[in-house]
N, C-alpha and C positions, 0 to 999 in steps of 0.2 A: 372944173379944177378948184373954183372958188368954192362948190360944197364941200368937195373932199376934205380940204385943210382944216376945218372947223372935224368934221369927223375923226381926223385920224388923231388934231389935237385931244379929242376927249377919249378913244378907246387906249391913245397911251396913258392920258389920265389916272383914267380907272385900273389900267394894268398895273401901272403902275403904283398904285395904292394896294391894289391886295397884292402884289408881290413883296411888299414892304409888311404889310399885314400879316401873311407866311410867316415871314421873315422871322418875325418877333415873337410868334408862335412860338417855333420851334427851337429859339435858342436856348432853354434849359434841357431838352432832349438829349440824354447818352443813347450812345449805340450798344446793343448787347455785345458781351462780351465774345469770344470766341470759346464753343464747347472747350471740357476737358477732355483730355487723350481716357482711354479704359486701363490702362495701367495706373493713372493718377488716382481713378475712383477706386481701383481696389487696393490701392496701399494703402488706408485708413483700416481695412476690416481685417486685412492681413496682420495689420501691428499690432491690432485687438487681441485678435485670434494667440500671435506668438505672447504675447506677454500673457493670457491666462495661462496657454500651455506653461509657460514656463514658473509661472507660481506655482500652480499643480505639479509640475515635479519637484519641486524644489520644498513642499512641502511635505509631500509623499518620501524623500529620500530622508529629507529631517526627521520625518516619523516611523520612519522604519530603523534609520539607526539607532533613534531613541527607546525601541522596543527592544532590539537585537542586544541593546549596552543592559537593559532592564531584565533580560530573561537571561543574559548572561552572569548578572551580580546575583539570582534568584539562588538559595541553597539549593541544591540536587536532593532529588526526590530518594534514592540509595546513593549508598556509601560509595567508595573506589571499589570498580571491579577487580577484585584481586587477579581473580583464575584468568581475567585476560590479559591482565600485565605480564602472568607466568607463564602465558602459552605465546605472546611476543618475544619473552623474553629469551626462551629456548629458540623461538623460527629465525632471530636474528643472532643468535648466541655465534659467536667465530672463537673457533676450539684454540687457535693460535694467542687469542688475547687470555681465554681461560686456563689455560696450564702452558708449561714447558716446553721444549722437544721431544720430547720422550711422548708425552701426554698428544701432540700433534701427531705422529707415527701412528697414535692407534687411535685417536680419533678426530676422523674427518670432519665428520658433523652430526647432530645431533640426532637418534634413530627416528623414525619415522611410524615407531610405536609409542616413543615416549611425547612423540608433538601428539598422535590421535588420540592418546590420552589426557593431555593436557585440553584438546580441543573437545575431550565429551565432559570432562570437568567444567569449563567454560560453558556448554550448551545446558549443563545441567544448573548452575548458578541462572543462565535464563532465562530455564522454565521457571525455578521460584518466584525468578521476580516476575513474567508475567502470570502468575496464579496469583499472586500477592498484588499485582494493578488490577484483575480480573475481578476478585472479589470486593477491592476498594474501591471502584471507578461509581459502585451504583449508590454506597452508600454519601459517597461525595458529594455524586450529582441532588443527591436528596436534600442535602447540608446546602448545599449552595444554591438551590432552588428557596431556600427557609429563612433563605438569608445568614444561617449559623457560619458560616466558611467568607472568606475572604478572597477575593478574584488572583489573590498571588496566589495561593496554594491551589487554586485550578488550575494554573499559568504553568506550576511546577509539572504540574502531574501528567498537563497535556507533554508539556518538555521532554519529561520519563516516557510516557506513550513512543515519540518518535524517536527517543535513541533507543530503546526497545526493536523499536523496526528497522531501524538501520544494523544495527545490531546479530538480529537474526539472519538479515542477508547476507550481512560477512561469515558469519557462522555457516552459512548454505555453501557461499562459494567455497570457504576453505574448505569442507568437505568436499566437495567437488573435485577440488586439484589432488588430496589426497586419494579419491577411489571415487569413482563415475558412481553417479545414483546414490553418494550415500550422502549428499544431503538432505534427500528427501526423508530419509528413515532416522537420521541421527536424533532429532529432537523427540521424536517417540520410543526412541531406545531412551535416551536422559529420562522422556517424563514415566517410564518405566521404573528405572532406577530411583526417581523421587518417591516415589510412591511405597518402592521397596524401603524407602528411610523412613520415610513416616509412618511404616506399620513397625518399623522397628525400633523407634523413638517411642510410640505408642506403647510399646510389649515393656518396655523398658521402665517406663512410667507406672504401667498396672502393676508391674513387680519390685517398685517401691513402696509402693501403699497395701503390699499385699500382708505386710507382716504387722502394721497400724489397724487394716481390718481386720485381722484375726484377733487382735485384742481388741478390738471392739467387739467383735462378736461373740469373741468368746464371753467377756465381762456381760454383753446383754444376756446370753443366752444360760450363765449363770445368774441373774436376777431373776429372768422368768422361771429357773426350776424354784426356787427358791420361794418366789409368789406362789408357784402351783404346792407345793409341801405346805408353807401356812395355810391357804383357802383348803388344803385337804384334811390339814389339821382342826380345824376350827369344824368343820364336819362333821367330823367324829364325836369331836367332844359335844357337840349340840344333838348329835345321835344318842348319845349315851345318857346325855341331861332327860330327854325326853323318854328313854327307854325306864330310867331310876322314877321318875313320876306314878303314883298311879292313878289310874284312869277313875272320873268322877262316877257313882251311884247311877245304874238304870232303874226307872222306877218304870212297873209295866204297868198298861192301861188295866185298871178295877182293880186293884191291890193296893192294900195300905201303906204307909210309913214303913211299918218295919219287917217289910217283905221283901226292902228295898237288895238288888242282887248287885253287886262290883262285876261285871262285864272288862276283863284285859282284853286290851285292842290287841295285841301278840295274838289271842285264841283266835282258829279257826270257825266262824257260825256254824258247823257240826255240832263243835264242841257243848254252843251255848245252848242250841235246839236241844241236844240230849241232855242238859242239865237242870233245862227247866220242865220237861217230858217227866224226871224222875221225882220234880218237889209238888208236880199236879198231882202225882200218884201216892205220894205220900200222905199229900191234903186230905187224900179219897181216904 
């Protein structure tokens, strides 16, 4: 009993010393915190996410109105279409507001020859205009490739391109509702008829300049007779210079000075062979 007491004094001792030693250790030690939930972690990349999205539209919307207000102030590439304000203006015409009673009695509404006329009039304004973007579109793209052209007047002309196309499709349906299938044909009946104007625009043209060329031709073609009479004149006289001449002295080989014979270029060499045959016979 007398060892233990001594014993158990010193293992409290020492327990007691490094329990105190722990102790002191660990009192600036935090404890980790508790995880986050997964809803906490993803509402930062969520708020990320909405807030680019919503710049991006927000500048997409601001740039699209800013182009739509800028291609709207742009001038239009052709004039007002007339033929189509005149072929609206017949399809909604009410005969009640345009005349009397009298005028209402007899007419209901507007015939349905004079709208298909109005509408091949309109389909033929159309075609002009696209023959006329047709042959502009390449010399453009060249210009604005060179840098000569300005990006508004591209801007324009793409504008005209797509009311062109919307254009022709209203064009398509309204024949449509007036007679099945015929808007497939309308537009080649119109570029028919265009083509009939321009060869008669053309005829029309040659047959004002035709009365300008005739005096022109005719005044050239009085100069050149008039050239060809002097060159034919001068001819003559230069024939007639040379025929009044005459011809110098043939002197023949082994004869003297004054043997000397005039030889005319006019004579036939017959003539000279037998002339000089009769002055050898003579000599004899």
């Amino acid at each position: 009993m007398d060892d233990q007491v001594p014993f158990n004094s010193t293992f409290n001792g020492t327990f007691n010393s490094s329990s105190n030693s722990t102790n002191g250790t660990f009192e600036g030690f935090q404890p980790p915190s508790p995880p986050k939930s997964f809803w906490t972690n993803l509402l930062l990349p969520t708020l990320y996410l909405i807030i680019v999205i919503g710049s991006l539209y927000t500048f997409s919307n601001l740039y699209r109105k800013r182009q739509v207000a800028k291609t709207a102030s742009l001038e239009p590439w052709f004039p007002a279409h007339r033929q189509r304000d005149i072929y609206f203006s017949l399809l909604h015409l009410d005969p009640a507001e345009a005349g009397g009673e009298d005028d209402e009695k007899k007419l209901k509404r507007v015939p349905d020859s004079i709208l298909k006329a109005a509408l091949m009039q309109r389909a033929l304004e159309d075609i002009r205009r696209i023959v006329q973007l047709r042959t502009s579109k390449q010399a453009l793209q060249t210009l604005l490739q060179r840098g000569s052209v300005g990006d508004e007047l591209w801007q324009r002309f793409l504008r005209a391109e797509q009311e062109m196309e919307a254009e022709v499709k209203d064009v398509v349906n309204e024949a449509n509702d007036f007679s099945p299938n015929w808007g497939q044909v309308i537009f080649q009946s119109a570029n028919e008829m265009n083509q009939n104007i321009v060869i008669k625009q053309r005829i029309a043209e040659l047959q004002e300049k035709l009365a300008s060329d005739r005096a022109w031709w005719d005044k050239k073609k009085a100069g050149i007779q008039s050239d060809f009479l002097k060159e034919v004149g001068a001819s003559e006289s230069s024939e007639s210079t040379t025929a009044a001449t005459p011809a110098p002295a043939v002197l023949k080989p082994g004869s003297s000075d004054e043997e000397g014979v005039l030889v005319d270029s006019d004579v036939p060499t017959q003539a000279q062979g037998g002339a000089n045959s009769k002055k050898k016979k003579g000599k004899k």
